[in-house]
C-alpha positions as CSV (number, residue, x, y, z in Angstrom):
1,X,0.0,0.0,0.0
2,X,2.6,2.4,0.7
3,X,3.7,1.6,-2.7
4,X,0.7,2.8,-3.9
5,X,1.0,6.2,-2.2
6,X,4.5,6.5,-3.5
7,X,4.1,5.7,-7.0
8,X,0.2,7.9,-7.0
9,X,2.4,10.8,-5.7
10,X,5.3,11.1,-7.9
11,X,2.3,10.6,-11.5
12,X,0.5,13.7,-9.4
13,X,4.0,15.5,-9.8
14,X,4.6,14.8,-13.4
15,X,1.3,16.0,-14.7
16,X,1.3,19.2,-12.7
17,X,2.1,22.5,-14.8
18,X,5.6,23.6,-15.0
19,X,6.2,27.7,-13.5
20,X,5.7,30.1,-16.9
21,X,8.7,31.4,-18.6
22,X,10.0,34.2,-18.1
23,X,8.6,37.3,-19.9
24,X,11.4,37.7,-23.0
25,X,13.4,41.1,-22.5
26,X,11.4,42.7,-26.0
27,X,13.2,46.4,-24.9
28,X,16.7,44.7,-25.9
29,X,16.0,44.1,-29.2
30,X,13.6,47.6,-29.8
31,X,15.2,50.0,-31.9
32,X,15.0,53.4,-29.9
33,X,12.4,56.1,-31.3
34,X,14.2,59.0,-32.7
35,X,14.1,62.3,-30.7
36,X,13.4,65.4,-32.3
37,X,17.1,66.0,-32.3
38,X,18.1,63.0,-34.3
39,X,14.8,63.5,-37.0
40,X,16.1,67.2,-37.2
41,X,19.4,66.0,-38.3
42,X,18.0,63.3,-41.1
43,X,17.6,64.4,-44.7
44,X,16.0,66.3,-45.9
45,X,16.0,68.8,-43.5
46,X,15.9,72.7,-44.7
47,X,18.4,73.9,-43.1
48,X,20.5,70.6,-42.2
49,X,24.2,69.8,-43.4
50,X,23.3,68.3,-47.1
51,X,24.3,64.8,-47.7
52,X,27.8,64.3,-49.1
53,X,26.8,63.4,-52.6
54,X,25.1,67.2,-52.5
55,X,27.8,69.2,-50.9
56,X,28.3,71.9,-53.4
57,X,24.5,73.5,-52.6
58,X,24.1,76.7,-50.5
59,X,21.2,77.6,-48.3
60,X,20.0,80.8,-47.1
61,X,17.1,79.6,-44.4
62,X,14.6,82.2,-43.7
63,X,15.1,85.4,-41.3
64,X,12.7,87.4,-40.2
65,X,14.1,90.0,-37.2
66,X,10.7,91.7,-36.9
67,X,10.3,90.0,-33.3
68,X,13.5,92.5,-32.0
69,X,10.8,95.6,-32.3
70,X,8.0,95.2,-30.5
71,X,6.3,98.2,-31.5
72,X,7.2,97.4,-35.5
73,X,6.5,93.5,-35.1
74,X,3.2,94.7,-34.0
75,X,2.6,97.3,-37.0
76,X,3.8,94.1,-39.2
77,X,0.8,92.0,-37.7
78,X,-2.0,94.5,-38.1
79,X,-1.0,95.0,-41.8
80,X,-0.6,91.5,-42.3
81,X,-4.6,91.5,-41.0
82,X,-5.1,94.5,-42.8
83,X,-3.5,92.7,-46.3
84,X,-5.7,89.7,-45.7
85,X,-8.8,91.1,-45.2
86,X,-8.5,93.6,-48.2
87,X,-8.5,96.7,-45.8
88,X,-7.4,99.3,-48.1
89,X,-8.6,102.2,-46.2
90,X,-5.8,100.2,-43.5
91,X,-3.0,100.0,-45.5
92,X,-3.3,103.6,-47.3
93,X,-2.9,104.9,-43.3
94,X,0.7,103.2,-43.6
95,X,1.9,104.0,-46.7
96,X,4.6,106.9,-46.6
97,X,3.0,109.7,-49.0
98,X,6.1,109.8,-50.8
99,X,6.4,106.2,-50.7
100,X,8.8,104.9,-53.6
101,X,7.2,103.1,-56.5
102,X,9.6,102.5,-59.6
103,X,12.9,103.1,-60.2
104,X,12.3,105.9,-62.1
105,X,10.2,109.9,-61.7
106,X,7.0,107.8,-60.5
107,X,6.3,107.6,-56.5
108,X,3.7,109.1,-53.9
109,X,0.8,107.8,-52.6
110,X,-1.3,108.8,-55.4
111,X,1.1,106.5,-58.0
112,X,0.6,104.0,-56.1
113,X,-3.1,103.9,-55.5
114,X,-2.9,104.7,-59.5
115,X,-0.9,101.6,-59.6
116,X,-2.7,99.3,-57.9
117,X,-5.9,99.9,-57.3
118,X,-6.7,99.3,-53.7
119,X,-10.0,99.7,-53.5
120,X,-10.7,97.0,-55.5
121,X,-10.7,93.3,-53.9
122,X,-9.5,91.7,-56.8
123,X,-5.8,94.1,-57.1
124,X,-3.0,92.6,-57.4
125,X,-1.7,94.0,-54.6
126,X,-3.2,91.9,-52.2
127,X,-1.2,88.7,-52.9
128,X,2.1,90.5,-52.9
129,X,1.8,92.5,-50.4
130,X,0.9,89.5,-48.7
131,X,4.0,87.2,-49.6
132,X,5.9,90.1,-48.8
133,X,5.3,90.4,-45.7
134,X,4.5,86.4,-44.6
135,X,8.3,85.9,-45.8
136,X,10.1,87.6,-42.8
137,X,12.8,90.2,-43.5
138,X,15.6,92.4,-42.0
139,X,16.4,95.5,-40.2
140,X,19.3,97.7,-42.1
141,X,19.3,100.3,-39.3
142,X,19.1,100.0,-35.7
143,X,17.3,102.6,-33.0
144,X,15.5,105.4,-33.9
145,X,16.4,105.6,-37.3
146,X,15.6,101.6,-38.0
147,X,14.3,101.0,-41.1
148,X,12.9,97.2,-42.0
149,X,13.0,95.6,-45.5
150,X,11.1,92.1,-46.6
151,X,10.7,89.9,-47.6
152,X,14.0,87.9,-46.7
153,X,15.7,86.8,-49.9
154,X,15.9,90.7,-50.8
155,X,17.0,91.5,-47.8
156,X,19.3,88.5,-46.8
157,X,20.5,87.8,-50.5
158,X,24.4,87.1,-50.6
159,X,26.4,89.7,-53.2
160,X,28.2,87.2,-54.8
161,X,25.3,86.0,-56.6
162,X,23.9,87.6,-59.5
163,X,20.3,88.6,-58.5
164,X,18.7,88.0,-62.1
165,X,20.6,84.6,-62.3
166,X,19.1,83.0,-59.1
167,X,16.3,82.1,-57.4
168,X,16.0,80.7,-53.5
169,X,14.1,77.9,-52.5
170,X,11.6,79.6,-49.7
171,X,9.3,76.3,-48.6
172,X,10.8,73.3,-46.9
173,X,8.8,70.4,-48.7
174,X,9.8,71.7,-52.3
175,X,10.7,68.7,-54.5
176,X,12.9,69.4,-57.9
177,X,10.6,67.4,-60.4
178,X,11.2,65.5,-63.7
179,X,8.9,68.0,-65.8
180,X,6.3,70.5,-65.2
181,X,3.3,68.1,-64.4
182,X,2.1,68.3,-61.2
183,X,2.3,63.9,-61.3
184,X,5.7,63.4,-62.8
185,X,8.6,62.2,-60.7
186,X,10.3,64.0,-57.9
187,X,14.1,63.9,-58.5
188,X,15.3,65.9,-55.7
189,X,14.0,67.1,-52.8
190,X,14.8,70.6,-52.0
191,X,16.1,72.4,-48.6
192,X,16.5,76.3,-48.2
193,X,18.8,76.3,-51.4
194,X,20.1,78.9,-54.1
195,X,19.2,77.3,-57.5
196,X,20.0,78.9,-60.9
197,X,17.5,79.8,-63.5
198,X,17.6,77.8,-66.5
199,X,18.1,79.4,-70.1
200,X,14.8,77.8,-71.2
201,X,12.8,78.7,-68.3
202,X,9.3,80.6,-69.0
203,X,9.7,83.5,-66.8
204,X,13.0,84.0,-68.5
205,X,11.4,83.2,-72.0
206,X,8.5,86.2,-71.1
207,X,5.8,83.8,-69.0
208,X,5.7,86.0,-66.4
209,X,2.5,84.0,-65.6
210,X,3.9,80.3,-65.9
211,X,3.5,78.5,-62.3
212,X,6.6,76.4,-62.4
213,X,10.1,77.3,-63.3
214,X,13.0,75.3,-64.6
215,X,16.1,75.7,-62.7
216,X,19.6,73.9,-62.0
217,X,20.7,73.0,-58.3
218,X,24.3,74.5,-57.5
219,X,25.1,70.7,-58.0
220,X,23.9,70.3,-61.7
221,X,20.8,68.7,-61.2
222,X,18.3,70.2,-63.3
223,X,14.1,70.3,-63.2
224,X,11.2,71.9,-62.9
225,X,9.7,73.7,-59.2
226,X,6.8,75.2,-57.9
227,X,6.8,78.9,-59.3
228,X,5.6,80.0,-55.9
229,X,8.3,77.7,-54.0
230,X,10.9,80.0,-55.0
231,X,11.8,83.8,-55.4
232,X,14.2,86.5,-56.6
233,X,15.4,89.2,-54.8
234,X,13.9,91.5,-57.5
235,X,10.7,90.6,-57.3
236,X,8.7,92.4,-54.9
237,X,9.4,94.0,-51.8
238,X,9.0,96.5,-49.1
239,X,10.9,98.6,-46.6
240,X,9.5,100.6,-43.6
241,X,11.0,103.3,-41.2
242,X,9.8,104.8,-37.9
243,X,8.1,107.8,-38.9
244,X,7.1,110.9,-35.9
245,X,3.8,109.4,-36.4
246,X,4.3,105.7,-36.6
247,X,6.2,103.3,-38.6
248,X,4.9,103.7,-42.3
249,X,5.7,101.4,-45.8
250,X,8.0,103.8,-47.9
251,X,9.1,101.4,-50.4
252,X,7.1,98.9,-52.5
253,X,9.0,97.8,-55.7
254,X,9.9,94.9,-58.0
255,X,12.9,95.1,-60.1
256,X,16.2,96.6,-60.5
């Protein structure tokens, strides 16, 4: 009988479920997720070192210094608000009445409303006035005597580079593409860069209306971009100075 106990005992043993195994360690084998430092760093970035095989392009990320004035970067905002919502009675009561025009005898406050129409909703000068100032910019003078210019790529442009020869990439997610189409093939994507306009490009060719332009990258790659991805320093821009009576828009010109 004790037999019996011994031998029940030990088959009670054998069928009785083994201890679970040890949860694996799955954080070992995890890759880590990036931080925002490591995605900043990854290409393409706008303003990030380019990759080796694109070391010969040049950037010139965007500036805008309006936040060192409080009193200007608030004047910016209200025209900005102004410019949007088609305020022209808001935007005469900044321009400078001898506010610059052309480059040649034109100027004044009445040119420009001759000009441009501001009365009317549908004036050009809505959308560039717009751009201009959405695009940052620069103060030339300091103090009392400062004086603001925008949008950036006028006012930040390099002097080694002919102005009617280049453009500047102004939007991060700007790919180079394989033709004009909207659908055909991204070759390059694009950070903050200088690019140089083509020979055949519309815009060069009198198309002052054509929405893409064909350029070459500082490292020969050529293609086609979104026309209003890019911009010149000659095409238009603004400068304002502190005036007794406020800070008012003197300057409002495209070309050279």
């Amino acid at each position: 009988m004790k037999r019996l106990h011994i031998l029940i005992f030990a088959l009670v043993l054998g069928c009785a479920p083994s201890a679970p195994e040890a949860p694996r360690n799955l954080t070992a084998t995890t890759e880590p997720t990036p931080t925002g430092a490591d995605r900043a760093s990854s290409w393409p970035s706008p303003i990030a070192t380019p990759p080796p095989e694109r070391s010969e392009i040049r950037q010139l990320p965007p500036v805008d210094h309006a936040v060192r004035d409080r009193e200007f970067a608030g004047f910016r905002d209200k025209l900005l608000i102004d410019t949007r919502e088609k305020d022209h009675a808001g935007v005469l009561a900044v321009v400078n009445p001898k506010i610059r025009t052309s480059f040649g005898a034109e100027g004044g406050i009445n040119h420009f409303i001759t000009m441009w129409h501001p009365e009317d909703p549908k004036s050009g000068l809505w959308a560039e006035l717009e751009e201009v100032l959405e695009l940052g910019g620069s103060f030339t003078e300091p103090g009392e005597g400062a004086r603001f210019c925008a949008p950036y790529p006028y006012s930040e442009w390099p002097e080694d580079l002919d102005s009617f020869e280049y453009l500047v990439v102004t939007r991060a997610a700007t790919a180079l593409k394989a033709s004009r189409d909207p659908s055909s093939t991204d070759t390059t994507p694009l950070g903050f860069e200088f690019v140089r306009i083509a020979d055949d490009d519309p815009v060069r060719a009198g198309n002052r209306r054509s929405t893409w332009r064909k350029v070459t990258t500082l490292d020969g790659k050529q293609g086609w971009v979104d026309a209003s991805h890019v911009r010149s320093p000659v095409d238009y821009r603004a400068c304002f100075s502190r005036h007794p009576d406020g800070w008012k828009m003197d300057l409002f010109v495209a070309g050279d």
